[in-house]
KEBAFI-584799 format. One record per atom (N, C-alpha, C, CB): residue number from 1; residue in three letters; y, z, x; atom name. Coordinates in steps of 0.001 Angstrom, whole numbers, padded with zeros to 6 digits, m for minus. Glycine has a CB too. Layout:
<sites>
+-----+------+---------+---------+---------+------+
: seq : type :      yy :      zz :      xx : atom :
+-----+------+---------+---------+---------+------+
: NUM :  ala :       Y :       Z :       X :   CA :
...
+-----+------+---------+---------+---------+------+
</sites>
This chain:
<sites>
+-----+------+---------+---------+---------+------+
: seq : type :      yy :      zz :      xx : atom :
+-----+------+---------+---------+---------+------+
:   1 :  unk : m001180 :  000000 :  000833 :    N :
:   1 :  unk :  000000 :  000000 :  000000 :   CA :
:   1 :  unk :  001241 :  000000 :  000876 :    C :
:   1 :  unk : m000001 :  001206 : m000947 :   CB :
:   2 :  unk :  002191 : m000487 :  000108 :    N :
:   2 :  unk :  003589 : m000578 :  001013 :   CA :
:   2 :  unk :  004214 :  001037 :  000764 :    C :
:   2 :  unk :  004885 : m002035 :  000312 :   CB :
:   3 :  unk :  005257 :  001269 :  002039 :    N :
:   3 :  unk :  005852 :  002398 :  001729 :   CA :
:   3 :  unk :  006882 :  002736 :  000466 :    C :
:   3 :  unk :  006404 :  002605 :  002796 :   CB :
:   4 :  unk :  007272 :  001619 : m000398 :    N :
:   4 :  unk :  007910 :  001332 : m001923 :   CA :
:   4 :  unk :  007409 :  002199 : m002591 :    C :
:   4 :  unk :  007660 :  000006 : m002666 :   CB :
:   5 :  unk :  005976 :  001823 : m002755 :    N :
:   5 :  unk :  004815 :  002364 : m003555 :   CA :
:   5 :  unk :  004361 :  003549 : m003218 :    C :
:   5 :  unk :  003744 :  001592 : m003533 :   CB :
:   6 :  unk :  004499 :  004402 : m001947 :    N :
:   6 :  unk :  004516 :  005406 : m001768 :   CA :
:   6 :  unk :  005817 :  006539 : m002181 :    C :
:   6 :  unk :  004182 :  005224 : m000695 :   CB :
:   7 :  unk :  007093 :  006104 : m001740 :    N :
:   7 :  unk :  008139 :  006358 : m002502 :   CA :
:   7 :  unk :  008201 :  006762 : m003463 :    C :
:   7 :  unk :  008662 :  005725 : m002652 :   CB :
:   8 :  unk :  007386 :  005321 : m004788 :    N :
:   8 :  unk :  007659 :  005352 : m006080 :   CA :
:   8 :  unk :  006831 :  006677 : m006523 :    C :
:   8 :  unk :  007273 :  003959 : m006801 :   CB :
:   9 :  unk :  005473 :  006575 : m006104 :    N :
:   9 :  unk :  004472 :  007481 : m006450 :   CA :
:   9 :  unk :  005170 :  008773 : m006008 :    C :
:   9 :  unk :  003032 :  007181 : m005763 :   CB :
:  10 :  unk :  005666 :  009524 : m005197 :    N :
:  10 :  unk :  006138 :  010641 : m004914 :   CA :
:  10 :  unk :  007073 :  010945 : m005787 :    C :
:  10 :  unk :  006518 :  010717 : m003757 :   CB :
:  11 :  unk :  008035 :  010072 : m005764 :    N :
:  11 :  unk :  009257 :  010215 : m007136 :   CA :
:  11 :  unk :  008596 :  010735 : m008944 :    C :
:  11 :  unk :  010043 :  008196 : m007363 :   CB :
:  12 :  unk :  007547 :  009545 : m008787 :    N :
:  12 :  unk :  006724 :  010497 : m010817 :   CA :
:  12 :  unk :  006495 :  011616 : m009987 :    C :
:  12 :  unk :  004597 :  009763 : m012009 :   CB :
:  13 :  unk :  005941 :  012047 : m009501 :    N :
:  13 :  unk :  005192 :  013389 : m009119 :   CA :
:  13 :  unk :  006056 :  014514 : m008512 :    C :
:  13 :  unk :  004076 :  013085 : m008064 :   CB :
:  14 :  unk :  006978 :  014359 : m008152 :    N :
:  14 :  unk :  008374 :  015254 : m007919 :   CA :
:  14 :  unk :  008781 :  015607 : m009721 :    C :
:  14 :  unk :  009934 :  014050 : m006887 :   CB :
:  15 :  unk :  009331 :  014100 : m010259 :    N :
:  15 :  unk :  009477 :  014283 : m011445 :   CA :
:  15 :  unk :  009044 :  015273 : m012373 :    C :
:  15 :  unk :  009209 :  013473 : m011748 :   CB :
:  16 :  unk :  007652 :  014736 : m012647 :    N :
:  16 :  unk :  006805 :  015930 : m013447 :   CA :
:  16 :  unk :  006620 :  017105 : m013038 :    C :
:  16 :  unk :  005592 :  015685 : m013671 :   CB :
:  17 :  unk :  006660 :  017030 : m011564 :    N :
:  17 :  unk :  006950 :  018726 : m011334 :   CA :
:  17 :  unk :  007766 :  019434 : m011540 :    C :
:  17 :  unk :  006974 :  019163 : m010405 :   CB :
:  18 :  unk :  008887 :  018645 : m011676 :    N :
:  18 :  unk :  010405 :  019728 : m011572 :   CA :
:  18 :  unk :  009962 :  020142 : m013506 :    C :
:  18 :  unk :  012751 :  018436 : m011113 :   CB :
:  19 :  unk :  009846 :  019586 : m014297 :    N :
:  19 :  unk :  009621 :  020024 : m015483 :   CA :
:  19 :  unk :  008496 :  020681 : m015834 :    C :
:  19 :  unk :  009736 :  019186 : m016167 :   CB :
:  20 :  unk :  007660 :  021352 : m014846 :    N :
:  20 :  unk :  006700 :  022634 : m014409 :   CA :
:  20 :  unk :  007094 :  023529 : m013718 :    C :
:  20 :  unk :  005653 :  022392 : m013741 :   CB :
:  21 :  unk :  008333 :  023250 : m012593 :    N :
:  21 :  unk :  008828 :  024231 : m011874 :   CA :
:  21 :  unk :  009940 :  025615 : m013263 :    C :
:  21 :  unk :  009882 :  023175 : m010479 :   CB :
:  22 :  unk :  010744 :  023981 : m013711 :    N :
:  22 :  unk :  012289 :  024450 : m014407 :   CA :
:  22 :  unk :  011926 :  026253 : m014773 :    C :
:  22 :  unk :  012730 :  023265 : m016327 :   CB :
:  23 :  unk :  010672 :  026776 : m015834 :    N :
:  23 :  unk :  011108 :  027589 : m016421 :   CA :
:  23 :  unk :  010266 :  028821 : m015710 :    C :
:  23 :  unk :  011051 :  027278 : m017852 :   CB :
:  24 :  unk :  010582 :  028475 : m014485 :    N :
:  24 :  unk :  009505 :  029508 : m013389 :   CA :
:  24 :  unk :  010563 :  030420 : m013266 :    C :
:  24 :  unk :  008829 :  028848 : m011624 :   CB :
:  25 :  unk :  010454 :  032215 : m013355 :    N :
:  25 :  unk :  011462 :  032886 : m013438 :   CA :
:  25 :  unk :  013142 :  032865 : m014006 :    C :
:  25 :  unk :  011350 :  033026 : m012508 :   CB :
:  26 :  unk :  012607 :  032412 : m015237 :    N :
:  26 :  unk :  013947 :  032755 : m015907 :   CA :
:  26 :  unk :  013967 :  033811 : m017070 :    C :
:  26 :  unk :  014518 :  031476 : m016480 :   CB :
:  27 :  unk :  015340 :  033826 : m016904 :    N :
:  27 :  unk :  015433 :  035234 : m017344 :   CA :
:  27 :  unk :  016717 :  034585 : m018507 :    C :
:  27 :  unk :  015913 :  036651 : m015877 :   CB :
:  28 :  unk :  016500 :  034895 : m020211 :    N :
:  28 :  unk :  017708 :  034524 : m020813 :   CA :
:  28 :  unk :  018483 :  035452 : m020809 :    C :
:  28 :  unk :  017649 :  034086 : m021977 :   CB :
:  29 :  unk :  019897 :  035083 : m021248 :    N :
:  29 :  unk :  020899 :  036080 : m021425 :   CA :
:  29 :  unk :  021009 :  037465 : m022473 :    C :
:  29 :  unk :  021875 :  035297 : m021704 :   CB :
:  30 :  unk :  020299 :  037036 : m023239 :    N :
:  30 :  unk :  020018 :  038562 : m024110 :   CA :
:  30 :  unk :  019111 :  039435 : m023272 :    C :
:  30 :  unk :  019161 :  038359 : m025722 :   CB :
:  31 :  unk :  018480 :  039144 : m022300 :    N :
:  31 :  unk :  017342 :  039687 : m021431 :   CA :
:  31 :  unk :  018268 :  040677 : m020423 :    C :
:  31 :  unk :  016377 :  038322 : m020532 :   CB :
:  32 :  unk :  019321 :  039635 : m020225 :    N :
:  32 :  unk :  019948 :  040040 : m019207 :   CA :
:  32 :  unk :  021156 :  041460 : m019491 :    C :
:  32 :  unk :  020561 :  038681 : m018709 :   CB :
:  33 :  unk :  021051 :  041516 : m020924 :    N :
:  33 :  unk :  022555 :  042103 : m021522 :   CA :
:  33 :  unk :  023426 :  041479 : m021153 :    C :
:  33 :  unk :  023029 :  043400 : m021218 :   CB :
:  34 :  unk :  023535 :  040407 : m020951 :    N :
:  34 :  unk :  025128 :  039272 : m020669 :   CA :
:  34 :  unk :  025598 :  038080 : m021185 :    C :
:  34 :  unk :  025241 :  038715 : m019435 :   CB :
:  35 :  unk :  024964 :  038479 : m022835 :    N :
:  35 :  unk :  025464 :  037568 : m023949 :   CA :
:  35 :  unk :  026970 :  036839 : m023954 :    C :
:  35 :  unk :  025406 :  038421 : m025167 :   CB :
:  36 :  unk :  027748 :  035649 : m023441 :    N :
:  36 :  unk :  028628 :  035156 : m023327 :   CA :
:  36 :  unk :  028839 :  034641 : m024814 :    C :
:  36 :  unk :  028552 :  034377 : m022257 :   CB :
:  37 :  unk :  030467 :  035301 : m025496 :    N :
:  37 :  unk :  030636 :  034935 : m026406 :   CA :
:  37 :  unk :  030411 :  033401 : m026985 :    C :
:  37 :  unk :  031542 :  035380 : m026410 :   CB :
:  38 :  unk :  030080 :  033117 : m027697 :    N :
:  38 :  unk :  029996 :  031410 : m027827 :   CA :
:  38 :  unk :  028978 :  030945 : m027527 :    C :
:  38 :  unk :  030830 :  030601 : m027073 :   CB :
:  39 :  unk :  027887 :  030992 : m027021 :    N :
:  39 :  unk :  026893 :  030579 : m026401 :   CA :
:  39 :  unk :  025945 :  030941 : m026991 :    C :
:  39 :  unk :  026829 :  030832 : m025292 :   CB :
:  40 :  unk :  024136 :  030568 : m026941 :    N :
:  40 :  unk :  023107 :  030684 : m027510 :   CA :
:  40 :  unk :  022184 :  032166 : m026571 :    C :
:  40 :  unk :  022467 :  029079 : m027516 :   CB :
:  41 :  unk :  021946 :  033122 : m027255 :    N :
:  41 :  unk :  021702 :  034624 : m026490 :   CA :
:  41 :  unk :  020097 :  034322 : m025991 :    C :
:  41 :  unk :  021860 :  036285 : m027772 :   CB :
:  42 :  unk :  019327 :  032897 : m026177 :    N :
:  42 :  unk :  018239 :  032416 : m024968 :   CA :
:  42 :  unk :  018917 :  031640 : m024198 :    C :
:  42 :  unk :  016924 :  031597 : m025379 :   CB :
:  43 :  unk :  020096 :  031235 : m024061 :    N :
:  43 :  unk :  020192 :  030280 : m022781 :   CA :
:  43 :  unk :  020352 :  031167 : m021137 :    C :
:  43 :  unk :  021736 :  029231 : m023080 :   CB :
:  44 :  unk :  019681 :  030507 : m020549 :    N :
:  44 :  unk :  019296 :  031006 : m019451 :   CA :
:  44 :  unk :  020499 :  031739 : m018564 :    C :
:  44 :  unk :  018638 :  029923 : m018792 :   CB :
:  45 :  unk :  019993 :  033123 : m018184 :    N :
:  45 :  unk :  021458 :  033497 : m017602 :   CA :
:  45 :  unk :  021754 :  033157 : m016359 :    C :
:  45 :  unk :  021744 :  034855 : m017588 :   CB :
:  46 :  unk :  020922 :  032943 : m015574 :    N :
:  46 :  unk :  020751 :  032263 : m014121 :   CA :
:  46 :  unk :  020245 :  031307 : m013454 :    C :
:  46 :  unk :  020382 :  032757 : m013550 :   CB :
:  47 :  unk :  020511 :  030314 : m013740 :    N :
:  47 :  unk :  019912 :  029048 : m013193 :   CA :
:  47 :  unk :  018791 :  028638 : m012055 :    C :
:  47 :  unk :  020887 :  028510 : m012813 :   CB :
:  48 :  unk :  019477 :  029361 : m010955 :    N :
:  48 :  unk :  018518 :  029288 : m009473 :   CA :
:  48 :  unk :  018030 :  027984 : m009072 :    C :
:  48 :  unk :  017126 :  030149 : m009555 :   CB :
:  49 :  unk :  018738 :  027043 : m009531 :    N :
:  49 :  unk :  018924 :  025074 : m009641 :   CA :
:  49 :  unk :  018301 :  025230 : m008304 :    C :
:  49 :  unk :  020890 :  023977 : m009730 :   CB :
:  50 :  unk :  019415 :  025419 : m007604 :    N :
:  50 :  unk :  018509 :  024965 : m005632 :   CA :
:  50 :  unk :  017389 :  025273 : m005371 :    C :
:  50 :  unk :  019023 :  025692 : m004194 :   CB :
:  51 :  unk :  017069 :  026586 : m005722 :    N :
:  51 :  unk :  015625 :  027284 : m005629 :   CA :
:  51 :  unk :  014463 :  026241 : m006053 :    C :
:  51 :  unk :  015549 :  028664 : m006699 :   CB :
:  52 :  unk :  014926 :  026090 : m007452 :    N :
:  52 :  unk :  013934 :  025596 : m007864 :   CA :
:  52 :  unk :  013648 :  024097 : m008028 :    C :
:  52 :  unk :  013838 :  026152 : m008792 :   CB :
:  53 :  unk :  014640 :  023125 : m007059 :    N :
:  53 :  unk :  014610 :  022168 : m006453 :   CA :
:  53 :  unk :  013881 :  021922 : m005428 :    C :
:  53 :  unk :  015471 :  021998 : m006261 :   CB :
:  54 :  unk :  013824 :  022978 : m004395 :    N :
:  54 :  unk :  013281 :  023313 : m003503 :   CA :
:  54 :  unk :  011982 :  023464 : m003887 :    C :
:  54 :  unk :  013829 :  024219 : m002995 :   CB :
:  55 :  unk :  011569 :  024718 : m004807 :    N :
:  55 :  unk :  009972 :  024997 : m004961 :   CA :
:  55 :  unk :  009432 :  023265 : m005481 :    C :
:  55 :  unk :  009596 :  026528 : m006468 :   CB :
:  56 :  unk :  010265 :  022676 : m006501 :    N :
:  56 :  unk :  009730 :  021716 : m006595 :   CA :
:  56 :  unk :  009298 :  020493 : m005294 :    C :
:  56 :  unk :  010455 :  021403 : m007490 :   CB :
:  57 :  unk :  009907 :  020427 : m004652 :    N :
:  57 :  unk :  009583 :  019575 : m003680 :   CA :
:  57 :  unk :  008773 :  020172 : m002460 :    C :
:  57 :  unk :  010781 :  018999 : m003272 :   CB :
:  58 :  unk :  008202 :  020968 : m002764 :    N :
:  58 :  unk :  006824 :  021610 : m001842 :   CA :
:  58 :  unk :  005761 :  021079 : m002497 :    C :
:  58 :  unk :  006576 :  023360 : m001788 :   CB :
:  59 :  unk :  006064 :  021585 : m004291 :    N :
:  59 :  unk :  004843 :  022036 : m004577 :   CA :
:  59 :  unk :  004359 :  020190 : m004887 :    C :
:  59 :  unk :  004801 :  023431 : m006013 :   CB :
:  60 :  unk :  005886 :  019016 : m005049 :    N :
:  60 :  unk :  005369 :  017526 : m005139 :   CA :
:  60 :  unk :  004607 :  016982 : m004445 :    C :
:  60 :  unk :  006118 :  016724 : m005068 :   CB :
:  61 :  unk :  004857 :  017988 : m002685 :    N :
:  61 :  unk :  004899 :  017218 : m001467 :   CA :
:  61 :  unk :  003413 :  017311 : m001394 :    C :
:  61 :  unk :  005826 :  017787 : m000149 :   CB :
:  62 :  unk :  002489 :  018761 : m001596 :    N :
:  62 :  unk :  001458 :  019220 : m001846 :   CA :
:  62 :  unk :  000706 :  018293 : m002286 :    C :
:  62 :  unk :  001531 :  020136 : m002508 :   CB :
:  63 :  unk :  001022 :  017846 : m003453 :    N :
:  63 :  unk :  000101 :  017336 : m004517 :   CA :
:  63 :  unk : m000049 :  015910 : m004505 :    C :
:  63 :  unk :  000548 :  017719 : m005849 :   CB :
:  64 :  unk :  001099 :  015216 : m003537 :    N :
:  64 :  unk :  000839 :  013354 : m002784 :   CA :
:  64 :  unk :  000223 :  013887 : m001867 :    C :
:  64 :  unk :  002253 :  012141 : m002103 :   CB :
:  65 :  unk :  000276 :  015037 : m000991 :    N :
:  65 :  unk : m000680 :  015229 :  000222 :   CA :
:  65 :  unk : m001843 :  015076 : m000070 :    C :
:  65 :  unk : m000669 :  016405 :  000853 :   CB :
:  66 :  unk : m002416 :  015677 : m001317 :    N :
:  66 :  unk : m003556 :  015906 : m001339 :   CA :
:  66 :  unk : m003928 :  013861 : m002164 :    C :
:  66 :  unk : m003866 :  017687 : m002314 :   CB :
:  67 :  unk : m003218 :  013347 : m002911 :    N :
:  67 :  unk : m003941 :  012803 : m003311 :   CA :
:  67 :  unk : m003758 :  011687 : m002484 :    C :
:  67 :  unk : m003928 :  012792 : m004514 :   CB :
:  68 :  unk : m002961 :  011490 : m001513 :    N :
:  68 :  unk : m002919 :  011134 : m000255 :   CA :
:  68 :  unk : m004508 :  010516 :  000306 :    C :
:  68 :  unk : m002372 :  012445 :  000501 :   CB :
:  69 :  unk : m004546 :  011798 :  000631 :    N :
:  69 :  unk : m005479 :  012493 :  001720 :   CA :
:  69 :  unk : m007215 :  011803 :  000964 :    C :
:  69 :  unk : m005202 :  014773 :  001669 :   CB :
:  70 :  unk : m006960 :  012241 : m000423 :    N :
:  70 :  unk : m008307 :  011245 : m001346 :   CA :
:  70 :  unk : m008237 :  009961 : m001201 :    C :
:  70 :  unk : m008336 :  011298 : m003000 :   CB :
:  71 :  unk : m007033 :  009472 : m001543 :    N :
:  71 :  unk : m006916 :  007685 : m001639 :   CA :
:  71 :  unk : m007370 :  007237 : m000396 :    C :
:  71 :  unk : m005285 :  006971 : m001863 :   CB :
:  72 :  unk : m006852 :  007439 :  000872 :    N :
:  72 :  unk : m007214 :  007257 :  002101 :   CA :
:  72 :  unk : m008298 :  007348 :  002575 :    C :
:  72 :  unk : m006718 :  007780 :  002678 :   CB :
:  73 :  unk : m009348 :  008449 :  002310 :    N :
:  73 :  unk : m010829 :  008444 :  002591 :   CA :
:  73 :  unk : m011490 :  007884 :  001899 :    C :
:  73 :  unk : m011407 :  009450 :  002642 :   CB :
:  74 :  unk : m010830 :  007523 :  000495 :    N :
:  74 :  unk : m011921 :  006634 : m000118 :   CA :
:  74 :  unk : m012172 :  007874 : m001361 :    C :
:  74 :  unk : m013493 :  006158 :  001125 :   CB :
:  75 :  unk : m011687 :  008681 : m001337 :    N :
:  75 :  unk : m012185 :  010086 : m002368 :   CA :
:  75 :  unk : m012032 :  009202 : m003862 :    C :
:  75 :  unk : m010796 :  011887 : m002277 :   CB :
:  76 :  unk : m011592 :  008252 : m003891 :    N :
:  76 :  unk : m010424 :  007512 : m005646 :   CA :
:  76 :  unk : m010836 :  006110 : m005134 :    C :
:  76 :  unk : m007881 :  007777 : m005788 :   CB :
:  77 :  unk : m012176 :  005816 : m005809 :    N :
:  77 :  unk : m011907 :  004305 : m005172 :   CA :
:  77 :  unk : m011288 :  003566 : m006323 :    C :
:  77 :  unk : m013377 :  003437 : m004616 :   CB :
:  78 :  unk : m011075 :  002436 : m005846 :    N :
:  78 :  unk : m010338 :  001212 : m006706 :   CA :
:  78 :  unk : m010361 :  000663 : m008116 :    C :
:  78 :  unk : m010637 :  000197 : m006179 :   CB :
:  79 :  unk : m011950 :  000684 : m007964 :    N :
:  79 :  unk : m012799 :  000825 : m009037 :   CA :
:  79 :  unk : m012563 :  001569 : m010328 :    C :
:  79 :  unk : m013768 :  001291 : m008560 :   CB :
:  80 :  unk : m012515 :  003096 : m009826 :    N :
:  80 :  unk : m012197 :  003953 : m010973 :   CA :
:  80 :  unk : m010688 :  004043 : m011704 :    C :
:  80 :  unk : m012527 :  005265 : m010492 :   CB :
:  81 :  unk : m009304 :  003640 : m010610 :    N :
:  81 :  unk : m008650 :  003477 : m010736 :   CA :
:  81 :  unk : m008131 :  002308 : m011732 :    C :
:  81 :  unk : m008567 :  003674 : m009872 :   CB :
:  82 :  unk : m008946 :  001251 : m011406 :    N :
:  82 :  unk : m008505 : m000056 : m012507 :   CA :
:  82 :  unk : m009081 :  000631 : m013760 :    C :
:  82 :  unk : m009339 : m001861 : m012193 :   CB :
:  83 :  unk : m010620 :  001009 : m013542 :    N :
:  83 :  unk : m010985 :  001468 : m014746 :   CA :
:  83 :  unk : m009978 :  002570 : m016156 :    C :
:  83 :  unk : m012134 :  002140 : m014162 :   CB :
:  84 :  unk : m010151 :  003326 : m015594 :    N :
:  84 :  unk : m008866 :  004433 : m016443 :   CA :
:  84 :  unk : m007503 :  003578 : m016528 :    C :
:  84 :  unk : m008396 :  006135 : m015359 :   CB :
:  85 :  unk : m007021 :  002997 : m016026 :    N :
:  85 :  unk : m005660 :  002426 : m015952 :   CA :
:  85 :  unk : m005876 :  001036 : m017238 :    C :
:  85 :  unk : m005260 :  001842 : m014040 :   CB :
:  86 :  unk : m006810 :  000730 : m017593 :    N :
:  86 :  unk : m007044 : m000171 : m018670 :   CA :
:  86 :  unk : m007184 :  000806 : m020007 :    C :
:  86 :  unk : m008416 : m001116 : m018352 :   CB :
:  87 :  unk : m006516 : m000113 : m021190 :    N :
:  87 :  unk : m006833 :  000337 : m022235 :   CA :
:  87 :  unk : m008159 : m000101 : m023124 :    C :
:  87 :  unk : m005797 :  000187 : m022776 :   CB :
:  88 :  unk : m008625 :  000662 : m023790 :    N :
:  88 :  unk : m010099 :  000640 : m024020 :   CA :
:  88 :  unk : m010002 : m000475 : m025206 :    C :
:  88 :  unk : m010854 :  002263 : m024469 :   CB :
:  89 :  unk : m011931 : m001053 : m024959 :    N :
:  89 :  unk : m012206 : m002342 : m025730 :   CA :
:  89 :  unk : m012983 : m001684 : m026956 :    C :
:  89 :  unk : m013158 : m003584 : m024816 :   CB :
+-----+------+---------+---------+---------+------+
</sites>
């Protein structure tokens, strides 16, 4: 595969992670006692955005490593891949 396609593949898989990371330690604002007038008393009182930018791009980097590491030995052959990737007859 070209490095595009490696790119691309890391990018879904960053993706879907960050929307597994997002609600890792949060805490809402009624939780917090720091209900801001105007506002909804679950919206989150602390963000921790970088943090959890960060955890996300370990835990992406992890998970192309590993399937990396299968595609390359042969762990996922080609075969099974076309197979599942077709819609059924």
């Amino acid at each position: 595969m070209r490095i595009g396609t490696y790119v691309a593949i890391y990018f879904l898989i960053w993706w879907i992670v960050l929307f597994a990371v997002l609600p890792w330690g949060v805490r809402n604002q009624e939780e917090l006692g720091e209900v801001v007038p105007g506002s909804d008393p679950g919206a989150p009182g602390i963000h921790r955005l970088w943090g959890k930018l960060g955890w996300t791009t370990v835990c992406a980097t992890a998970v192309f490593a590993a399937l990396y590491f299968a595609y390359t030995r042969g762990l996922i052959p080609i075969d099974f891949l076309a197979r599942i990737s077709t819609p059924p007859r």
